[in-house]
C-alpha positions, -999 to 999 in steps of 0.1 A, spaced: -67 -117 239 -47 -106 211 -39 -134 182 -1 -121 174 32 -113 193 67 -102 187 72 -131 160 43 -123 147 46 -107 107 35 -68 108 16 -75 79 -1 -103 92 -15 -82 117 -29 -59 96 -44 -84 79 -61 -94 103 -65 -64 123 -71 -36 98 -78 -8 121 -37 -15 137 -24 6 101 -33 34 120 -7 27 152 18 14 127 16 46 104 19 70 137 54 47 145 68 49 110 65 9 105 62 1 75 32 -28 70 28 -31 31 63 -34 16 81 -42 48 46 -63 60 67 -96 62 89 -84 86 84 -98 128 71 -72 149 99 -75 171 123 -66 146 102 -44 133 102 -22 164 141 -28 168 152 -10 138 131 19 141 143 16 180 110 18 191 103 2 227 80 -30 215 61 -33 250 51 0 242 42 -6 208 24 -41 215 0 -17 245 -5 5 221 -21 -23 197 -37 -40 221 -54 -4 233 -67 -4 197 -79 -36 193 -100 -30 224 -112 1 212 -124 -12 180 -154 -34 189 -163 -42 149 -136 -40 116 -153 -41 85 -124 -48 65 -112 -78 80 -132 -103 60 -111 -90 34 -85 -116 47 -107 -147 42 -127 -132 14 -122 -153 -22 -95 -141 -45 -120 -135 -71 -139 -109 -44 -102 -95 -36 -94 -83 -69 -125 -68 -73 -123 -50 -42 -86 -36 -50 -98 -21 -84 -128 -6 -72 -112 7 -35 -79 19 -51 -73 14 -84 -108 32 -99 -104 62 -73 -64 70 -80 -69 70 -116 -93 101 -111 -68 115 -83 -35 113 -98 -41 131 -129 -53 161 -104 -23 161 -82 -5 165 -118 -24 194 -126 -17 210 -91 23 196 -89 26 216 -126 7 248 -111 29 245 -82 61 243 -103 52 270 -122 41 292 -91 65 285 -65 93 266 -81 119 299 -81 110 305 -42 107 271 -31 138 254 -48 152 231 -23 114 214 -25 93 219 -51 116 212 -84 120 179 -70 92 167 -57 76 175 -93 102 150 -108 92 121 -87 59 126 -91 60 123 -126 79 97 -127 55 82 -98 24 82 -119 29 64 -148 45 38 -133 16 32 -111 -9 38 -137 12 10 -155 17 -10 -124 -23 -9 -122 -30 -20 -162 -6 -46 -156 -28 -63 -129 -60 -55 -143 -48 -70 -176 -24 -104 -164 -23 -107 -130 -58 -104 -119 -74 -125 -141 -48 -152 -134 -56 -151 -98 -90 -153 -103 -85 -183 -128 -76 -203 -96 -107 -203 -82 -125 -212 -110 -142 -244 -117 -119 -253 -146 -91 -251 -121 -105 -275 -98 -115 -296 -127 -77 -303 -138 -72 -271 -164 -42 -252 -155 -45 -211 -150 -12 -191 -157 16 -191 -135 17 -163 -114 45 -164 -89 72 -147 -114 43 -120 -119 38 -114 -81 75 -107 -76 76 -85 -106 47 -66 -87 61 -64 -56 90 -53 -68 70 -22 -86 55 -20 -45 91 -12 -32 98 13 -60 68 35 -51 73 29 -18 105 46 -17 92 73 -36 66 78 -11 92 80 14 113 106 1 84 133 -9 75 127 27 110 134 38 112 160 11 79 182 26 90 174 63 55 155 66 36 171 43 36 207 62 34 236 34 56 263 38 42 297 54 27 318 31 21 287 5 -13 293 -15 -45 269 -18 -33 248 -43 0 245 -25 -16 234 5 -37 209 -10 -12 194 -34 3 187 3 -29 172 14 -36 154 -15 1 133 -16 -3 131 24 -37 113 15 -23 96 -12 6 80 8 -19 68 36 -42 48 7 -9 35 -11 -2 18 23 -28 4 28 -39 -7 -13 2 -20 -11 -5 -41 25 -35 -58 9 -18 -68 -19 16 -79 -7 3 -94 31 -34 -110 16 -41 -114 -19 -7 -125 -35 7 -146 -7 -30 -166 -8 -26 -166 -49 8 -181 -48 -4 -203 -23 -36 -214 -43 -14 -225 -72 12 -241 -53 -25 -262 -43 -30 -269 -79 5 -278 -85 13 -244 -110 47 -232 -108 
């Protein structure tokens, strides 16, 4: 029996239901930055038919008999933030600097012949990066320990850990901006399909931002649908503003 309906936040299914992404990605519903919107609506602006949509995530569900990421809902913040730097943040910080090398090897290579695609795509992505390699420092260095502050016997004891709400809407503001960059190399490479005749490194620069979009969901769902909406709540519990 399936624990959400129409009402039900997209993200909050994920959440709880980790192995849903996957239906969600096939529809083009977006669960990290647009995780707090209803299902229902959800499935009304992309006009997508939501008895459809809701058999399609119950066929999931009942195909998956075990998710191993779901404890990540319930897990403590102090686990959580590990998690996220070791799951996404550790692993991009190797990847993005070789998607750089292979964007500029691109330009360079196929920039003249490909100029309706490739010029532009380079932009964003260097724009892309160092805002998400600063979006990353930012959490390691502030927000992170802040959260994990809350659950620490001090906390409990009466001491007060940073705020954290204004910090958490600062982030998830940084969420939306990459998110829409995500969106518009995507729309940009018509899905990530490389041109005929593109070389290796063409091809896997495609692979490597189609990869790259896939963990951004899913790194930008577990932030914005588990770890900061159970942070802000935590301090609201310990009366921090």
């Amino acid at each position: 029996m399936s624990t959400f309906d129409l009402s039900t936040p997209v993200g909050e299914i994920v959440a709880r239901h980790p192995s849903t992404s996957r239906i969600f990605d096939r529809a083009g519903v977006d669960f990290c930055c647009g995780g707090k919107r209803p299902l229902g609506e959800a499935c009304q602006a992309k006009g997508l038919p939501a008895d459809r949509l809701l058999a399609a995530l119950e066929e999931e569900l009942a195909a998956v008999s075990a998710e191993p990421d779901a404890s990540l809902a319930d897990a403590p913040l102090p686990a959580l933030t590990r998690y996220i730097v070791e799951r996404f943040h550790v692993p991009l910080r190797e990847e993005l600097p070789r998607l750089g090398r292979m964007a500029e090897r691109v330009l360079e290579a196929h920039g003249r012949a490909h100029p309706e695609v490739v010029p532009e795509l380079v932009r964003i992505f260097r724009a892309f990066r160092p805002e998400l390699e600063e979006h990353m420092g930012k959490e390691e260095a502030e927000l992170f320990p802040a959260i994990e502050a809350l659950e620490a016997p001090a906390a409990s004891a009466g001491a007060r850990p940073s705020p954290i709400a204004e910090q958490v809407t600062a982030l998830e503001g940084d969420h939306d901006g990459a998110g829409a960059a995500l969106v518009r190399l995507r729309e940009l490479t018509g899905g990530y399909v490389p041109p005929a005749g593109a070389c290796n490194t063409f091809r896997a620069l495609y692979d490597g931002l189609a990869h790259l979009e896939t963990e951004m969901h899913l790194h930008v769902h577990l932030e914005n649908s588990v770890l900061f909406p159970r942070a802000v709540a935590r301090a609201r519990e310990l009366g921090i503003r």
